[in-house]
N, C-alpha and C positions, 0 to 999 in steps of 0.2 A: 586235557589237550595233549596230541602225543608230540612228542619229539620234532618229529618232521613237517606236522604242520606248523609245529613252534615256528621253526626256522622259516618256514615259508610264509610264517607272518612278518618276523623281521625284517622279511629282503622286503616286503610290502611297506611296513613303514619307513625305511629309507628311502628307498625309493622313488613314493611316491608324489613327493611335495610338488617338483619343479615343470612341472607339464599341465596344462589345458587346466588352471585354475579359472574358474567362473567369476564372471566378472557380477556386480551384486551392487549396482550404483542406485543411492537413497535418492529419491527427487525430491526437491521440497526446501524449504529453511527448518532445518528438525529441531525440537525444543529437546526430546528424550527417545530415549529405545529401551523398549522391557522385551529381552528376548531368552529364550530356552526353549529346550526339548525337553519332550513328552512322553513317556512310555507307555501304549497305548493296551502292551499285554506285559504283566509281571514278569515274567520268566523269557523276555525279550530285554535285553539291557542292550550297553554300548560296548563293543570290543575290547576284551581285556587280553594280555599274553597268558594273565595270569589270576585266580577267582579272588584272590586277598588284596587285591591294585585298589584304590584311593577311585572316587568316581570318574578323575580327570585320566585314568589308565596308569601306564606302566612308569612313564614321567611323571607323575602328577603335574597341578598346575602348575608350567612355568611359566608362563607370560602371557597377554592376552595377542598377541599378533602368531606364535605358536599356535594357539587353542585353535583363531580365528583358522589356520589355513589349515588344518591337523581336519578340523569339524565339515567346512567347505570342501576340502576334496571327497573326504571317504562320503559324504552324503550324495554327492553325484555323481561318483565313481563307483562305488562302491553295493554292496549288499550289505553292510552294515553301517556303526554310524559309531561316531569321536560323542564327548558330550559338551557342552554348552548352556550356559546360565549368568545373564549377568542385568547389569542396569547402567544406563550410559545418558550423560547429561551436559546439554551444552550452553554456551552462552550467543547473544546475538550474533557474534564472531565467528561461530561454529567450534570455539575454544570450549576443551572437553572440562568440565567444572567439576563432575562426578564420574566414578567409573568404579562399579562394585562388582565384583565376582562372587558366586554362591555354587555351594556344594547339592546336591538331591533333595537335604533337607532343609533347605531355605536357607542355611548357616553362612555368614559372611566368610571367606575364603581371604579375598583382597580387598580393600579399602583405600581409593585413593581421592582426595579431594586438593582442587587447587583456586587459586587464585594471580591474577596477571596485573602486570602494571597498565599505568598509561601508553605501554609500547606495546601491547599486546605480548611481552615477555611472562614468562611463569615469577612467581612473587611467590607463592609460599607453597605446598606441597605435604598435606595430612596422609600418611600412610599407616595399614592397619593391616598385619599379617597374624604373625605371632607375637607380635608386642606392639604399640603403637610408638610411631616415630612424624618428630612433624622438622622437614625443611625450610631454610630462608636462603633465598636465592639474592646475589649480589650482581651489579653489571658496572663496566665501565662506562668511561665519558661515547665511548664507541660503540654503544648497547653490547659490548661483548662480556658474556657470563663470567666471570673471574671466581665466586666462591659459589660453592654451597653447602652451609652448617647444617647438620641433622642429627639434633636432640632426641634419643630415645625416653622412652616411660621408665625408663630404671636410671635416668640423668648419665648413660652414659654419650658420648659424642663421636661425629667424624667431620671429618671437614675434606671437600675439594678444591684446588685452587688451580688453577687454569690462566697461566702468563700466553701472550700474542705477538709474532713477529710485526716489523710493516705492515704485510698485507692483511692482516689480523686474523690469519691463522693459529692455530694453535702452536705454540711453541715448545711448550709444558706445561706437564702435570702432575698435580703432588696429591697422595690420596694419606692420612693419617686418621688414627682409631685409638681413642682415647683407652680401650681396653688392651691394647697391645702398646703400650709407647715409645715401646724400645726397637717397633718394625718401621723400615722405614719404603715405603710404594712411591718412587717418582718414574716419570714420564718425558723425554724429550723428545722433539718431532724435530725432521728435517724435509727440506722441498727444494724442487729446483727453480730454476727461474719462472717457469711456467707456472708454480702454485703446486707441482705434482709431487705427493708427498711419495719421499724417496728412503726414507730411514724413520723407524721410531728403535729409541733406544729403552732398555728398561732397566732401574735400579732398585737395588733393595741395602739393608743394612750392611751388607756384605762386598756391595761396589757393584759393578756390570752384571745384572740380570740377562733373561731371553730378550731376543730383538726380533726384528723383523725389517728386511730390505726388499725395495721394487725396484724393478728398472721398467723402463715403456720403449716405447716405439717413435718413428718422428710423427708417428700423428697421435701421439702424448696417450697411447694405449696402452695397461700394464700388461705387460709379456710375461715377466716373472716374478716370482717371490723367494726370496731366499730367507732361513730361519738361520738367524744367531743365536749359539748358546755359550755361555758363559766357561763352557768345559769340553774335552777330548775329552776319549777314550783310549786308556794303557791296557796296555796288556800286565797281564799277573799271572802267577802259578795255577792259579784255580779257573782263570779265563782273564776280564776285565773288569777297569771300573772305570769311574768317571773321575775326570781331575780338573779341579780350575784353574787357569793359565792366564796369563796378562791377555793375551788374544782371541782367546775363546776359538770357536770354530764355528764357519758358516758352512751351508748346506741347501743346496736346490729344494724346495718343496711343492712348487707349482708352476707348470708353464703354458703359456695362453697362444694360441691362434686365432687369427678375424679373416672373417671374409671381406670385401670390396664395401659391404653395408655396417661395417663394426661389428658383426654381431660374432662369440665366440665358438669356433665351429671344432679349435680339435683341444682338447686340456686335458696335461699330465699331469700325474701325482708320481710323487717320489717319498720316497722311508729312507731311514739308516737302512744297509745291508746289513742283512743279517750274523754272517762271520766277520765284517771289517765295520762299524758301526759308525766309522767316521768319513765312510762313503755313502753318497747316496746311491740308491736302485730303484726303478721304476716299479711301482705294482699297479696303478692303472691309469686307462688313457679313455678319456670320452670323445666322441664326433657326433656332430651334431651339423644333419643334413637341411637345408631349407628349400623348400620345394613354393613360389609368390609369395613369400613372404613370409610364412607358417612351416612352424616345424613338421618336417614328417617322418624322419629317420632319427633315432639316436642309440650308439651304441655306445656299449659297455667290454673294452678288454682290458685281460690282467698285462702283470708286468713280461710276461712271455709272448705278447702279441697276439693272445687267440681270445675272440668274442667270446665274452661269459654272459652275456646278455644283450636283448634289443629291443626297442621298441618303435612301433611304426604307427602313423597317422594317418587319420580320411579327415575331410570337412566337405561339411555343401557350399554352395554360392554364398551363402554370408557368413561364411569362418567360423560355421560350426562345426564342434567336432561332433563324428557321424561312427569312427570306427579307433579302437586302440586296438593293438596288440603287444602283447610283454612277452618274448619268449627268450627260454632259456636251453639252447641247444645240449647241454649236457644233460640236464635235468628237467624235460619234458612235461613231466606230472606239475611243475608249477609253471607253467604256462598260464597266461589268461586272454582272453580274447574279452572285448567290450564293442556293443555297437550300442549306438546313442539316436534315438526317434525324439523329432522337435514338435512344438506348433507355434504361433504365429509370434513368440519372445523368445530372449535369450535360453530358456532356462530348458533342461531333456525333460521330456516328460513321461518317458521308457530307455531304461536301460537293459539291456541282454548280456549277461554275463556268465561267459563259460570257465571255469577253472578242473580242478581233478576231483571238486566234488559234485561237480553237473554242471544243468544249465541253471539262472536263474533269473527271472525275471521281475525286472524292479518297476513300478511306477508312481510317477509324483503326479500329484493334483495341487492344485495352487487359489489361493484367493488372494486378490487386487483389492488397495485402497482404490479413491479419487485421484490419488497424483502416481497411481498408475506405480505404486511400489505393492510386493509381495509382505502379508501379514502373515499368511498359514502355508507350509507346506505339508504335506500328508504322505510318505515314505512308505509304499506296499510293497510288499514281500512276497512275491507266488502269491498274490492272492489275498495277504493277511494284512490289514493297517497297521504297520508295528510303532511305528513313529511320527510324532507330530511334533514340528518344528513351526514356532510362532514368535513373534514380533509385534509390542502394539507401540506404533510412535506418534508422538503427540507433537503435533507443529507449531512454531509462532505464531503464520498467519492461517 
């Protein structure tokens, strides 16, 4: 892979989570879901930056809510595809009982099993990664969580503990790990009248950790975030360092605008400056245009004010999206253009996608249970069936 498209892979997976995710709603009372992709030709895999990556890519797996939206977009968006393998099990509650992740070769990944009280609360919690570990979950007279102990397979431990103001918010929290005893992880929270939490503080063995402070709006909307840290920066002969001070120093790191509908339409990001480190500076600023309801504009500038990128939307009459564009005015060759062809559901069932290596033409075919949910999808490529994404789920009634 050279260089360049490297890079113009990156800006892709950053970028592309937060827009026109597909919506993917089960009908039914579902008892389980066996779902994974299929590699239809050998020498067709899923998207790596790199040929030595873990099946799950360049992250490997970190979570299944990650996996799930990483998988869902590039599949519909995309000319390639994320990968996906697991098994998911529920109770008459739709409380998930099972939930296992697998690698290509069938091999257990994650392992989590749980069980709940008579409140519909979680009660114990079997986990299976790289060593097995099993949870007991505690609650107050208030059903509020207050501990949870977790026994590793080598008898070592941690424990959570979780105190509640009045309103039985979280107040604090204490994280301890039988293999470090001498570190110490607590947690207090602050709010205001309203419930709008306004400060968490963080401690460790050493007194005042990083923090984090909001402020809102009077229609209790968070505008800003400022990070505390426990230390300045001095100056030295050789440059700077960092020093801990009774005060610590706070610092802007995000700030939010709404339009008339709540929704956030302009957000800064702020860094240390680079020569004064104990200043903030801007390095970028997103807006975000809505056109009925639906996003259609969103740009991307640095901390100098000039668009480093943007992207623009179509839909038809039932808020599909019909057309992306991503372009990047300095760096044209990574442009992408997308137009999206429906038939009578949610789902495209051609995509066109232009980038600096052509055009290409994507199309899904799909098979329907009885209650009118998706089993099979079938992912062409110019022409070739490279991938088959399937789901079999098995219902109560």
């Amino acid at each position: 892979m050279t260089k360049k498209y490297t890079i113009v892979l990156l800006i892709l997976l950053v970028s592309s989570y937060s827009f026109s995710q597909q919506k993917d709603t089960i009908y039914g009372k579902v008892k389980s879901i066996r779902e994974q992709l299929s590699f239809l030709k050998e020498n067709h895999q899923n998207r790596k930056l790199f040929s030595s990556e873990g099946d799950y890519g360049h992250n490997g797996f970190m979570n299944a809510e990650y996996t799930f939206s990483r998988f869902h977009n590039w599949w519909y968006n995309t000319y390639w595809v994320h990968y996906i393998n697991y098994y998911k099990e529920f109770d008459q509650d739709n409380k998930v009982l099972k939930e296992i992740w697998f690698n290509k070769k069938q091999d257990t990944i994650r392992y989590n099993e749980y069980s709940y009280n008579q409140l519909g609360e979680i009660n114990t919690h079997k986990y299976n990664s790289y060593q097995e570990s099993n949870s007991s979950y505690t609650y107050d007279e208030n059903n509020n969580l207050i501990l949870i102990k977790t026994i590793s397979a080598d008898s070592s431990y941690s424990t959570q503990k979780y105190k509640y103001n009045n309103d039985n918010l979280v107040s604090e929290y204490e994280y301890y790990n039988s293999d470090y005893p001498k570190e110490i992880r607590r947690t207090e929270k602050y709010y205001d009248s309203v419930g709008n939490l306004i400060e968490i503080r963080n401690f460790d063995e050493h007194g005042t950790d990083y923090g984090t402070l909001y402020n809102y709006d009077d229609k209790n909307r968070k505008i800003k975030t400022i990070n505390h840290s426990p230390f300045i920066w001095v100056k030295t002969k050789k440059g700077s360092r960092q020093k801990r001070t009774e005060k610590g120093s706070d610092m802007i790191s995000r700030e939010f605008v709404y339009d008339e509908k709540d929704r956030i339409i302009e957000k800064y990001s702020y860094n240390p400056d680079f020569k004064d480190k104990n200043t903030p500076v801007l390095y970028k600023k997103e807006i975000s245009i809505y056109d009925n309801n639906l996003l259609s504009e969103f740009y991307y500038y640095d901390g100098n004010d000039s668009i480093t990128s943007f992207k623009k939307y179509e839909y038809d009459e039932n808020q599909r999206k019909v057309k992306e564009t991503f372009t990047f005015p300095k760096y044209p060759d990574n442009n992408q253009n997308l137009v999206f062809s429906y038939d009578y559901h949610e789902f495209p069932i051609e995509l066109i996608y232009i980038d600096e290596r052509g055009t290409h033409k994507v199309e899904f075919e799909y098979i329907f249970d009885d209650k009118n949910n998706w089993i099979k999808q079938t992912k062409i490529i110019n022409g070739e069936r490279l991938f088959e994404w399937t789901r079999k789920i098995e219902y109560f009634e």
